[in-house]
N, CA, C and O atoms as a Tripos MOL2 file, in Angstrom:
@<TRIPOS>MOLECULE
protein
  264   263    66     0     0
PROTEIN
NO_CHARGES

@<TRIPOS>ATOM
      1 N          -8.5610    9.5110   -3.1300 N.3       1 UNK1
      2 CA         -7.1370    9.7800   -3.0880 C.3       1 UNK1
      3 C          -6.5690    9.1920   -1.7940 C.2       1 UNK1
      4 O          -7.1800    9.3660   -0.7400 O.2       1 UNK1
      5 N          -5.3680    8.4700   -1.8330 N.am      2 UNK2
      6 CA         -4.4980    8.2140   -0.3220 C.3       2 UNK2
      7 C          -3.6490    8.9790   -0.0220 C.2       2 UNK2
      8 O          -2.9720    9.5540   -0.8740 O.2       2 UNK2
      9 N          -3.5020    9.1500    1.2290 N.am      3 UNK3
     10 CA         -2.8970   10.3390    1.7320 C.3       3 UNK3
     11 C          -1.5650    9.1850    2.3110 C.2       3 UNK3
     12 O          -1.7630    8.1910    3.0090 O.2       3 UNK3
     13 N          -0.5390    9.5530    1.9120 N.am      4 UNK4
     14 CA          0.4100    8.9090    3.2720 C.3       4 UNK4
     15 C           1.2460    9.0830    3.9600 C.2       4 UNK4
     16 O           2.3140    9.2780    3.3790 O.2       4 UNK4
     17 N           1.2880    9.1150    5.3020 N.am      5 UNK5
     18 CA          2.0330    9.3850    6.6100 C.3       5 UNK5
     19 C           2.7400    8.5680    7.0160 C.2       5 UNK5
     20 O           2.4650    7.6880    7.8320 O.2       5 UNK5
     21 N           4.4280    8.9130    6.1210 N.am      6 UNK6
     22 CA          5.4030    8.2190    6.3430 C.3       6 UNK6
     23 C           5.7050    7.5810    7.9070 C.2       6 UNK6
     24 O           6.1270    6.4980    8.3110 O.2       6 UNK6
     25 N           5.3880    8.4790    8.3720 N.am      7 UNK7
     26 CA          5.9150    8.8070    9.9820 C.3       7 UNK7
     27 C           5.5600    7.7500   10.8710 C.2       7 UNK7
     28 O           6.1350    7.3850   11.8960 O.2       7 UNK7
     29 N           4.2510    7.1950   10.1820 N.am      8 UNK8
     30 CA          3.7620    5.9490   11.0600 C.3       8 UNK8
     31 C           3.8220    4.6170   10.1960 C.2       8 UNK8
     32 O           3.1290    3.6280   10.4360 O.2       8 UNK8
     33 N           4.7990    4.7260    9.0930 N.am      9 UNK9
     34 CA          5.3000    3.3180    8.1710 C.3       9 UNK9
     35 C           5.6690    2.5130    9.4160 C.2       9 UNK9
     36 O           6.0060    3.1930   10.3850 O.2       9 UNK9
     37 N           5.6630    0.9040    9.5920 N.am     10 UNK10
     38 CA          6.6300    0.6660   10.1810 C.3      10 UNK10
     39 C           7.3580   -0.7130    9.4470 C.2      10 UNK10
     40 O           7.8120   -1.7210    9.9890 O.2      10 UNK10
     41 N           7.2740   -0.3110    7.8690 N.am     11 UNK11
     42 CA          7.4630   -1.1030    6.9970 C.3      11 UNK11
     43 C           7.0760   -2.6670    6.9620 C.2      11 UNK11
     44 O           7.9810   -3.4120    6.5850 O.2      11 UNK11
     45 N           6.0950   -3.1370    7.2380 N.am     12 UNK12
     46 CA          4.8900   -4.4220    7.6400 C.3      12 UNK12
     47 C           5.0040   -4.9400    6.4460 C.2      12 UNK12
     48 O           5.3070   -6.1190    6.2630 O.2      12 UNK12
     49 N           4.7680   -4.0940    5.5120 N.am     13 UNK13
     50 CA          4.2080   -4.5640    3.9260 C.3      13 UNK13
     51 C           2.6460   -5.4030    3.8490 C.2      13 UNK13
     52 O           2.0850   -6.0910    2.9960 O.2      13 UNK13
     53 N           2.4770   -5.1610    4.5530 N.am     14 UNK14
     54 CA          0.6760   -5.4380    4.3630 C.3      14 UNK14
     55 C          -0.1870   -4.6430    3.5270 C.2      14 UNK14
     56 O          -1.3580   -4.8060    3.1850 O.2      14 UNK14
     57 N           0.5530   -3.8590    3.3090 N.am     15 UNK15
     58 CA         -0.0030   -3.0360    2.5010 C.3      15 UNK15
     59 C          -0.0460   -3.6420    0.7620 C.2      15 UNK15
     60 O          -0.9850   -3.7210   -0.0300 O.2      15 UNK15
     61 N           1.4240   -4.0020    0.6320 N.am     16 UNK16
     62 CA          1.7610   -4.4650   -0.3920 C.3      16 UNK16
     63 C           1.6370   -5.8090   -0.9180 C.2      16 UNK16
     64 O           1.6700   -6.0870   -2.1170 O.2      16 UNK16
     65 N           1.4400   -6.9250    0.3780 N.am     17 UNK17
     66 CA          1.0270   -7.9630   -0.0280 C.3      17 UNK17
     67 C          -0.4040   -8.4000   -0.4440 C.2      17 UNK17
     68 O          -0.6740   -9.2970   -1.2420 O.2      17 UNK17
     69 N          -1.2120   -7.6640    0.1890 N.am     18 UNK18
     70 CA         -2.6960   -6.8820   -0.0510 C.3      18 UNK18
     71 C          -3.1180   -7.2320   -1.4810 C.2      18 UNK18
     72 O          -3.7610   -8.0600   -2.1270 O.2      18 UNK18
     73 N          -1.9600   -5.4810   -1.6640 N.am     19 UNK19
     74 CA         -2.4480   -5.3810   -3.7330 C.3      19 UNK19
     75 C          -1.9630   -6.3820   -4.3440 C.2      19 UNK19
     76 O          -2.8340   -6.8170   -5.0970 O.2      19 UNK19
     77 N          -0.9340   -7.0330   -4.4210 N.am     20 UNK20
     78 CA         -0.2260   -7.8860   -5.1500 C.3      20 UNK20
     79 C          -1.9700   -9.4930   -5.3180 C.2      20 UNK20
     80 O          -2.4810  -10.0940   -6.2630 O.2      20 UNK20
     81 N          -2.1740   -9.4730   -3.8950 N.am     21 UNK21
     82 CA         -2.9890  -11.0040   -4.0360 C.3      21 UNK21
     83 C          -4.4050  -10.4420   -4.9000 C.2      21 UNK21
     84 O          -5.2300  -11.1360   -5.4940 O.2      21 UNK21
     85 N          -4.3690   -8.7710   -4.7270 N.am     22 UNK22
     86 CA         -5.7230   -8.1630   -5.3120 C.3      22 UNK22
     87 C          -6.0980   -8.7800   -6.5110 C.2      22 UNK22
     88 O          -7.1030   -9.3720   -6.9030 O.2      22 UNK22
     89 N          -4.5200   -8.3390   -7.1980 N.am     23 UNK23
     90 CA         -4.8500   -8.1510   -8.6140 C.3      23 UNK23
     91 C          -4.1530   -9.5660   -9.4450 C.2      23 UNK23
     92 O          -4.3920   -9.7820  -10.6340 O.2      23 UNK23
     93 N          -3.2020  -10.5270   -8.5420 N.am     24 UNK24
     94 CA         -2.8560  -11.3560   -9.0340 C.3      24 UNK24
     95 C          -2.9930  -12.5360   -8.7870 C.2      24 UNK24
     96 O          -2.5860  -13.3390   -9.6270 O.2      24 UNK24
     97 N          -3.6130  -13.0200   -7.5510 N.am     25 UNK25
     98 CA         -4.0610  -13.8290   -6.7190 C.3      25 UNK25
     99 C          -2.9520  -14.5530   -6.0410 C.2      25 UNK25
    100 O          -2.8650  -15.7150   -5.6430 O.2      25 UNK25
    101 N          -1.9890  -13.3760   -6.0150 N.am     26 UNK26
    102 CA         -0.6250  -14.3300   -5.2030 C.3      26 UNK26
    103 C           0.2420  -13.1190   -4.1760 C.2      26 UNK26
    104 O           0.3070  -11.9250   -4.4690 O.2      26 UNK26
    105 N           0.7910  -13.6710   -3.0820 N.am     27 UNK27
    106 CA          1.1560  -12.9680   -2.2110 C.3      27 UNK27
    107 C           2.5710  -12.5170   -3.2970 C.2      27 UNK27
    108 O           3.0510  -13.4180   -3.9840 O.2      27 UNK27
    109 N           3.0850  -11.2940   -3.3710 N.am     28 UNK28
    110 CA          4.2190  -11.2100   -3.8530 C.3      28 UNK28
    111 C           5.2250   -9.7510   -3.5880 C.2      28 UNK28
    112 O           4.4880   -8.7720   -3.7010 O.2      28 UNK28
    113 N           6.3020   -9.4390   -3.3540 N.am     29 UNK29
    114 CA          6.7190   -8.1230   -3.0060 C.3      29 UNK29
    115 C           6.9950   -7.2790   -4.6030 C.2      29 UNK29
    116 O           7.0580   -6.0700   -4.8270 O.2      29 UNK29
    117 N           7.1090   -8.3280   -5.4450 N.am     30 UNK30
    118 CA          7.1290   -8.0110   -7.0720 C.3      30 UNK30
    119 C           6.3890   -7.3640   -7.9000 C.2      30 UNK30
    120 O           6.8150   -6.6930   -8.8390 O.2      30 UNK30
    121 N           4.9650   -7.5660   -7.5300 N.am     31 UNK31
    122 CA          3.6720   -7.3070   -8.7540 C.3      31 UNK31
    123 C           2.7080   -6.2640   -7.9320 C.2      31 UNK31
    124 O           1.6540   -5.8910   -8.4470 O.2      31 UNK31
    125 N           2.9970   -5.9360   -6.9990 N.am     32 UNK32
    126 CA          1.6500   -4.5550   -6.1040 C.3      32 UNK32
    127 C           2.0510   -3.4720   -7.4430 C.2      32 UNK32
    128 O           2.9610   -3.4110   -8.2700 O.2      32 UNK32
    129 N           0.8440   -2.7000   -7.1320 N.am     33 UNK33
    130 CA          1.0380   -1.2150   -7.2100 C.3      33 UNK33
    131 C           1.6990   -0.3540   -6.7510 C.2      33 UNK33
    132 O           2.2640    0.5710   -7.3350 O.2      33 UNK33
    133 N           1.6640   -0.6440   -5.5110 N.am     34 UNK34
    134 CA          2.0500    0.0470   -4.3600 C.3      34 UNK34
    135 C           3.5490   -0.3900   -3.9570 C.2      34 UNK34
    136 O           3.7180   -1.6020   -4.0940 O.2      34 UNK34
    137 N           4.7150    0.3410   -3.4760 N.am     35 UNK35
    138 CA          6.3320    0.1180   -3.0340 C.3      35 UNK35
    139 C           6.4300    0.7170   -1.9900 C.2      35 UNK35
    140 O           6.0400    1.8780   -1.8650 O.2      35 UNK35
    141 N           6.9060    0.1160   -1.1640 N.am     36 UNK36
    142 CA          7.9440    0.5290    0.4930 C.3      36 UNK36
    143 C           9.1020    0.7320    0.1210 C.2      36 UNK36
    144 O           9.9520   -0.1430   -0.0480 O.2      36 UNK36
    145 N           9.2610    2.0920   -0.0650 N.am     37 UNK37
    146 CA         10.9550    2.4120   -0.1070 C.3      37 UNK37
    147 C          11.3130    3.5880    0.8560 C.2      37 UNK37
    148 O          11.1120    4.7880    0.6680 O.2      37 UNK37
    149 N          11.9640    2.8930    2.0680 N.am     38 UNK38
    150 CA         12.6460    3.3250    3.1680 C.3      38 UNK38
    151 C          11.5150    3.8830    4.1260 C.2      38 UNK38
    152 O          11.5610    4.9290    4.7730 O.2      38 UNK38
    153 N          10.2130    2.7080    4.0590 N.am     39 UNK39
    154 CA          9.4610    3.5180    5.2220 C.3      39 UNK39
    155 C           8.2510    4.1940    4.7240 C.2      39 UNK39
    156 O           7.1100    4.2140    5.1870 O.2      39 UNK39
    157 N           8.8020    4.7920    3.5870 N.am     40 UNK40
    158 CA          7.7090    5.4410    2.6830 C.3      40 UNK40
    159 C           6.7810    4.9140    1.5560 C.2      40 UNK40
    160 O           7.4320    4.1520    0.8410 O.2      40 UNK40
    161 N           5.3420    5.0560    1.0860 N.am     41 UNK41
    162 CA          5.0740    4.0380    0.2670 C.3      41 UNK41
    163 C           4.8200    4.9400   -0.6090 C.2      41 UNK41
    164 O           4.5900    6.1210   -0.3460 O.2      41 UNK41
    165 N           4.8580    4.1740   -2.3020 N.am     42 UNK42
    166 CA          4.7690    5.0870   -2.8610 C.3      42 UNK42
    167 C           4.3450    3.9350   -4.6010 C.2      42 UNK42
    168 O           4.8700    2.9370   -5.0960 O.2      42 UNK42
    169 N           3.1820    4.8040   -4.9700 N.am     43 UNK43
    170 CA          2.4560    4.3920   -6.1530 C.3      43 UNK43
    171 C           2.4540    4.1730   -7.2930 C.2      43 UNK43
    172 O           2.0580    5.0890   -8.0150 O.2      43 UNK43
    173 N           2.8500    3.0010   -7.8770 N.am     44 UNK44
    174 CA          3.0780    3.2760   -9.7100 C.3      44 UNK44
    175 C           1.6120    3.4350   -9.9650 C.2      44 UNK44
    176 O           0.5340    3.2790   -9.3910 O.2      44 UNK44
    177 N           2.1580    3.8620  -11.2270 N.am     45 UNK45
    178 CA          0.9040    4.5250  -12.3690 C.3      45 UNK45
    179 C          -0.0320    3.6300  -12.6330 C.2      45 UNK45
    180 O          -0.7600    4.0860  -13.5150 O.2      45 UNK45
    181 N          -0.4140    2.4280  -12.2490 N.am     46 UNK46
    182 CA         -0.9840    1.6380  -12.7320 C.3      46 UNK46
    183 C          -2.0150    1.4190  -11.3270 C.2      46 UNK46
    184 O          -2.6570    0.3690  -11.3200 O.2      46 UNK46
    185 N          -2.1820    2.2880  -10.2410 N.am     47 UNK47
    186 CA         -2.4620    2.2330   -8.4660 C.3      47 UNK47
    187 C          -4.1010    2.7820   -9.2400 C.2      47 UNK47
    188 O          -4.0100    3.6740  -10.0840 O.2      47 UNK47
    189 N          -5.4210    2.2590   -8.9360 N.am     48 UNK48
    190 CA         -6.1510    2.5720   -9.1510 C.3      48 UNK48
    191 C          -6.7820    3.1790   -8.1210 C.2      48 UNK48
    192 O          -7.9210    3.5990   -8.3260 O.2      48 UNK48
    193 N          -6.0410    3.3830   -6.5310 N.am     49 UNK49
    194 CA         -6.4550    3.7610   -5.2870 C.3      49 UNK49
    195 C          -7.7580    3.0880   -4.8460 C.2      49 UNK49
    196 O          -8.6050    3.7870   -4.2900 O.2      49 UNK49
    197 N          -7.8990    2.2800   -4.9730 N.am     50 UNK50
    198 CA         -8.7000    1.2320   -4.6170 C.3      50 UNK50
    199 C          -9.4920    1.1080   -3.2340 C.2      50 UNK50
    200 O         -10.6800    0.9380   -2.9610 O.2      50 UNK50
    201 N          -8.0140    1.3090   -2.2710 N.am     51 UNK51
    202 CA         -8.2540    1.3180   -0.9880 C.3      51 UNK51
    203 C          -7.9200    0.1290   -0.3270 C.2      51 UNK51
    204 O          -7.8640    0.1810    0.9020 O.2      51 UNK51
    205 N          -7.6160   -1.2500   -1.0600 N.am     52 UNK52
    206 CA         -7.3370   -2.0240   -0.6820 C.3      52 UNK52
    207 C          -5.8990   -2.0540    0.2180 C.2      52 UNK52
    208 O          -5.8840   -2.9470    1.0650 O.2      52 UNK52
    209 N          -4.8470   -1.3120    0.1600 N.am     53 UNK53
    210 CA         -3.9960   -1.2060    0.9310 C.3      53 UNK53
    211 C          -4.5560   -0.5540    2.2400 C.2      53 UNK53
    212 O          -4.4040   -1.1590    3.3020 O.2      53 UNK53
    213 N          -5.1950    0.6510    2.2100 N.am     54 UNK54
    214 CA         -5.7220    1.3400    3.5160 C.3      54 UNK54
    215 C          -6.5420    0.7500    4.4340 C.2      54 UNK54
    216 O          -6.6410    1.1060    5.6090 O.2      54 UNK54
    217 N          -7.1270   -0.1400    3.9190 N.am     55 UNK55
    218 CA         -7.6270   -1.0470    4.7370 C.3      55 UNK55
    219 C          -6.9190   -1.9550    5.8210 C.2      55 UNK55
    220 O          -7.3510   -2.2010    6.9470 O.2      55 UNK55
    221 N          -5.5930   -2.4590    5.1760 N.am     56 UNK56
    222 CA         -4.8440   -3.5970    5.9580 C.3      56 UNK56
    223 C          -3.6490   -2.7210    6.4050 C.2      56 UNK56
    224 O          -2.6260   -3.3380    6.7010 O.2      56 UNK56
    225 N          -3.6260   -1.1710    6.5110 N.am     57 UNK57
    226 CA         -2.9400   -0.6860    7.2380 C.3      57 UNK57
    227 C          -3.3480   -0.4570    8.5950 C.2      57 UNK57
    228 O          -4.3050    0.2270    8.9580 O.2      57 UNK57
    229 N          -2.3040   -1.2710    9.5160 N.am     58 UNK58
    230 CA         -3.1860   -0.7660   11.1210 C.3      58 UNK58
    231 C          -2.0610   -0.4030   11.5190 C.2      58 UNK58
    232 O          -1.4600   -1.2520   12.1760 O.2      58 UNK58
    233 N          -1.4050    0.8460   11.3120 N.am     59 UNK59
    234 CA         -0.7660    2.0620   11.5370 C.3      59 UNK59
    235 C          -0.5470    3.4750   11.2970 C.2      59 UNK59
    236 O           0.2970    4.2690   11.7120 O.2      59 UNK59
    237 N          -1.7350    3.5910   10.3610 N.am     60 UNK60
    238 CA         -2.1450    5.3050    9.8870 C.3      60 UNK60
    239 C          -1.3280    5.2920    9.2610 C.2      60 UNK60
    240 O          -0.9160    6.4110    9.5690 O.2      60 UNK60
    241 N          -0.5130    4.8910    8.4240 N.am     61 UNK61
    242 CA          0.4000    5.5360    7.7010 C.3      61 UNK61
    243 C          -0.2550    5.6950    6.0290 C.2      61 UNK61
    244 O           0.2420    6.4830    5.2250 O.2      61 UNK61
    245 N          -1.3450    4.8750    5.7260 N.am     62 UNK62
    246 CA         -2.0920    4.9710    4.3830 C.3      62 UNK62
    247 C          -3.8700    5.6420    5.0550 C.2      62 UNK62
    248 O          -4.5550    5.2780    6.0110 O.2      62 UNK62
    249 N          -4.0680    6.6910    4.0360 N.am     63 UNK63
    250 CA         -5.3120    7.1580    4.8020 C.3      63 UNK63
    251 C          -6.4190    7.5980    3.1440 C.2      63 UNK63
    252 O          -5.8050    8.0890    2.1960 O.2      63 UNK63
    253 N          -7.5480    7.4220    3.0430 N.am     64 UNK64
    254 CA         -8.4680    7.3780    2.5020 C.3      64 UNK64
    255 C          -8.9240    8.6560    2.3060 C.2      64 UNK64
    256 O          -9.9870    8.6660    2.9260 O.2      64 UNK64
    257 N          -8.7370    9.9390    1.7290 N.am     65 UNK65
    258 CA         -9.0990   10.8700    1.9860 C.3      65 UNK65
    259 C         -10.1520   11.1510    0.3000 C.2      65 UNK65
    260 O         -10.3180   10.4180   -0.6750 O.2      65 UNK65
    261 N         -10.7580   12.8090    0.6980 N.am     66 UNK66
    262 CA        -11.2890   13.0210   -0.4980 C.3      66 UNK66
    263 C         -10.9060   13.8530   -1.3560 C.2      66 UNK66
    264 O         -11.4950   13.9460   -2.4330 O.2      66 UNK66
@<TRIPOS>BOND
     1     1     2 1
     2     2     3 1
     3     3     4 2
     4     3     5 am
     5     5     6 1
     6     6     7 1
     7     7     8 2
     8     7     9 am
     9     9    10 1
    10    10    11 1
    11    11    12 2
    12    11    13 am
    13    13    14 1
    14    14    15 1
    15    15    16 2
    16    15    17 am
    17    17    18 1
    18    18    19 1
    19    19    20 2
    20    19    21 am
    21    21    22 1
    22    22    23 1
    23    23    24 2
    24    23    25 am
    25    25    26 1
    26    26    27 1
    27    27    28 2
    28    27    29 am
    29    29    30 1
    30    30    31 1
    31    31    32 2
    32    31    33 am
    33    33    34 1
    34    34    35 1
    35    35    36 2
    36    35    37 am
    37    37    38 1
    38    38    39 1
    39    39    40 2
    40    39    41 am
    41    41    42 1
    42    42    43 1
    43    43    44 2
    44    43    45 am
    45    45    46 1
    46    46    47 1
    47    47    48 2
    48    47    49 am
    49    49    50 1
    50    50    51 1
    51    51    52 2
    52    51    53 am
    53    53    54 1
    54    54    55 1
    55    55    56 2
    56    55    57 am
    57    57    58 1
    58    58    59 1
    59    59    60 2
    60    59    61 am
    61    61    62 1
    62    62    63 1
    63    63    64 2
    64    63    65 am
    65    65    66 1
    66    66    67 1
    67    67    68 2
    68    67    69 am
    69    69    70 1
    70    70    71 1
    71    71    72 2
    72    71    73 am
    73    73    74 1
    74    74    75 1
    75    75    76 2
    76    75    77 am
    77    77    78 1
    78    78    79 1
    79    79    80 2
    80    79    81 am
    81    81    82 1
    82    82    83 1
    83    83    84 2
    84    83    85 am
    85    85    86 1
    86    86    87 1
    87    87    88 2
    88    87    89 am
    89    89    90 1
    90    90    91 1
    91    91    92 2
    92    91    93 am
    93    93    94 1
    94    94    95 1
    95    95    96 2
    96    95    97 am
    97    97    98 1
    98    98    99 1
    99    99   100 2
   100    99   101 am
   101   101   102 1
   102   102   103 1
   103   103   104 2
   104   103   105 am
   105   105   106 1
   106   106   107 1
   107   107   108 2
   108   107   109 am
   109   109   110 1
   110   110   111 1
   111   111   112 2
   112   111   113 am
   113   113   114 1
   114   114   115 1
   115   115   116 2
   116   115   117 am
   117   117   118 1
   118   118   119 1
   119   119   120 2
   120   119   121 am
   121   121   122 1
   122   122   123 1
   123   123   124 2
   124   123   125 am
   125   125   126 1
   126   126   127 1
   127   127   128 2
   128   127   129 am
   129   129   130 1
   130   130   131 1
   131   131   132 2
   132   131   133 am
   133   133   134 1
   134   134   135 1
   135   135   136 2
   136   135   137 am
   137   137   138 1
   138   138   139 1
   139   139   140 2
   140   139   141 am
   141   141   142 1
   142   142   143 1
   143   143   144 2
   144   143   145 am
   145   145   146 1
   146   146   147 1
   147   147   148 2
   148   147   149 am
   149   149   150 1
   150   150   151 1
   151   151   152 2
   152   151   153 am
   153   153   154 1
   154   154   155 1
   155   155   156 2
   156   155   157 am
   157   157   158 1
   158   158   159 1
   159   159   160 2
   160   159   161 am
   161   161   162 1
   162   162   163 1
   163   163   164 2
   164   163   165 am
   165   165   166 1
   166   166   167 1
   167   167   168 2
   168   167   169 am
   169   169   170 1
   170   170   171 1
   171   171   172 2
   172   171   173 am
   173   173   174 1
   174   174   175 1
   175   175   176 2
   176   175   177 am
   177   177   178 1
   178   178   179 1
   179   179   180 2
   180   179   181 am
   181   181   182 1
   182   182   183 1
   183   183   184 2
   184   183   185 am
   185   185   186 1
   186   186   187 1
   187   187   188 2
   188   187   189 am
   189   189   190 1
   190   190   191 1
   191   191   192 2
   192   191   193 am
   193   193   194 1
   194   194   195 1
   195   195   196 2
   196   195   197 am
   197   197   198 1
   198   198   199 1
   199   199   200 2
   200   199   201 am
   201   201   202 1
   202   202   203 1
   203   203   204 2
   204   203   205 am
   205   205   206 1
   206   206   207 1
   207   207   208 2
   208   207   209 am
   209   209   210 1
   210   210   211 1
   211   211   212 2
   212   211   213 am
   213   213   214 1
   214   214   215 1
   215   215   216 2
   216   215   217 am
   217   217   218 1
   218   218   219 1
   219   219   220 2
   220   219   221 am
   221   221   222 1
   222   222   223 1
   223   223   224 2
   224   223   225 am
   225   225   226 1
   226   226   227 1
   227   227   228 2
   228   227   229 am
   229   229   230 1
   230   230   231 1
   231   231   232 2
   232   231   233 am
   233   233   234 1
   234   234   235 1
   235   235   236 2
   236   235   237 am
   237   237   238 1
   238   238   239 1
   239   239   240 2
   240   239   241 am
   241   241   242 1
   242   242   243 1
   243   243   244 2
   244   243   245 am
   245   245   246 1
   246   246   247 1
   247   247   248 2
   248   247   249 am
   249   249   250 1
   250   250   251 1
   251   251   252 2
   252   251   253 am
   253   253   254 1
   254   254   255 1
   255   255   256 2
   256   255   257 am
   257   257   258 1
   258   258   259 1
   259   259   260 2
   260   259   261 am
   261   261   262 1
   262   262   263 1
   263   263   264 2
@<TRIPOS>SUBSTRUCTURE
     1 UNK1         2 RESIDUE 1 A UNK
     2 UNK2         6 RESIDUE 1 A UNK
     3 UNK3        10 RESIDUE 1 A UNK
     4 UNK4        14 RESIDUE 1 A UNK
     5 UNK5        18 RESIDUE 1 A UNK
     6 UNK6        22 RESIDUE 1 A UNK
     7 UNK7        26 RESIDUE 1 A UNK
     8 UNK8        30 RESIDUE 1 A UNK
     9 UNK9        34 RESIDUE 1 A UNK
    10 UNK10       38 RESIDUE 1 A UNK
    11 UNK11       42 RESIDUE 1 A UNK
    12 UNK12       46 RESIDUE 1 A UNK
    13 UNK13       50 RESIDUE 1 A UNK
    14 UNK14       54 RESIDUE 1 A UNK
    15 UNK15       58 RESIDUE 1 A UNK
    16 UNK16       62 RESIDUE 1 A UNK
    17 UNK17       66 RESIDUE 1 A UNK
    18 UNK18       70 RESIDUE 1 A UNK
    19 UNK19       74 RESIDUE 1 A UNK
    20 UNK20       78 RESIDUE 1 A UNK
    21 UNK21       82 RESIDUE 1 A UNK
    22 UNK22       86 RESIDUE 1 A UNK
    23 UNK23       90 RESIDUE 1 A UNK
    24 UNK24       94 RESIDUE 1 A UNK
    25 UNK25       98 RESIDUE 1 A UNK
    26 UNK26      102 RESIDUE 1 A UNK
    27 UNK27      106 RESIDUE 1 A UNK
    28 UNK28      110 RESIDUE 1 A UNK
    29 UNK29      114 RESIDUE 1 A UNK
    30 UNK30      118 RESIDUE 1 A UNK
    31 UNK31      122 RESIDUE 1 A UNK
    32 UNK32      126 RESIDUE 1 A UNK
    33 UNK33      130 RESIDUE 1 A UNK
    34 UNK34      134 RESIDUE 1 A UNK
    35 UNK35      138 RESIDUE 1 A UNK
    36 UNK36      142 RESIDUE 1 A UNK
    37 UNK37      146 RESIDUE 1 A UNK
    38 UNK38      150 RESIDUE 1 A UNK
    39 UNK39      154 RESIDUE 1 A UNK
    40 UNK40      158 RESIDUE 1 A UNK
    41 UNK41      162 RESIDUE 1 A UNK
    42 UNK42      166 RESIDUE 1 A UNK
    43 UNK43      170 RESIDUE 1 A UNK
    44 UNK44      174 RESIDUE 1 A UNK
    45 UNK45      178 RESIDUE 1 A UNK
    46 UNK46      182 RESIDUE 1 A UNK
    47 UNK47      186 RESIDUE 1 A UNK
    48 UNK48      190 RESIDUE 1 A UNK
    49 UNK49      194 RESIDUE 1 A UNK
    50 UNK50      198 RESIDUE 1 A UNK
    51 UNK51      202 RESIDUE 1 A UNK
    52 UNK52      206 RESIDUE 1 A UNK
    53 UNK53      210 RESIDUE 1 A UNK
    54 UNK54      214 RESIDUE 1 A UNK
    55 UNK55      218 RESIDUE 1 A UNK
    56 UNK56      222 RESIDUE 1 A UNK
    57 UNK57      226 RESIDUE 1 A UNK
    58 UNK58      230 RESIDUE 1 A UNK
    59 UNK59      234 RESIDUE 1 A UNK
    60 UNK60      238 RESIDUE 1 A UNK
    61 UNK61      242 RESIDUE 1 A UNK
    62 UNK62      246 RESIDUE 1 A UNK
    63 UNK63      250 RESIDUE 1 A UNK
    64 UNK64      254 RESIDUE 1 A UNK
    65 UNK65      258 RESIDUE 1 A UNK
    66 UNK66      262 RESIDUE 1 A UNK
């Protein structure tokens, strides 16, 4: 499960360009799983929590929990 701590967004989108190249092999703000809206990120239904975003977060704001 990801835990996320708006508080340390600082809206980068690394997170999101991440999933997008994961699953599509292209950088895109269009096709992630994952959305930045206002700071906050937040998961369509299709987010297999992978972890691939938590990884390329280097601001705590996506966290890996159990």
């Amino acid at each position: 499960m990801i835990a996320v701590h708006s508080e340390n967004c600082t809206g980068c989108m690394r997170c999101v360009l991440i999933c997008s190249y994961t699953y599509t092999k292209k950088f895109s703000i269009s096709t992630p799983r994952i959305k930045i809206k206002e700071y906050r990120a937040e998961f369509t239904e299709d987010c297999n929590e992978c972890g691939k975003c938590v990884e390329q977060c280097f601001y705590g704001a996506l966290e890996m929990v159990k």
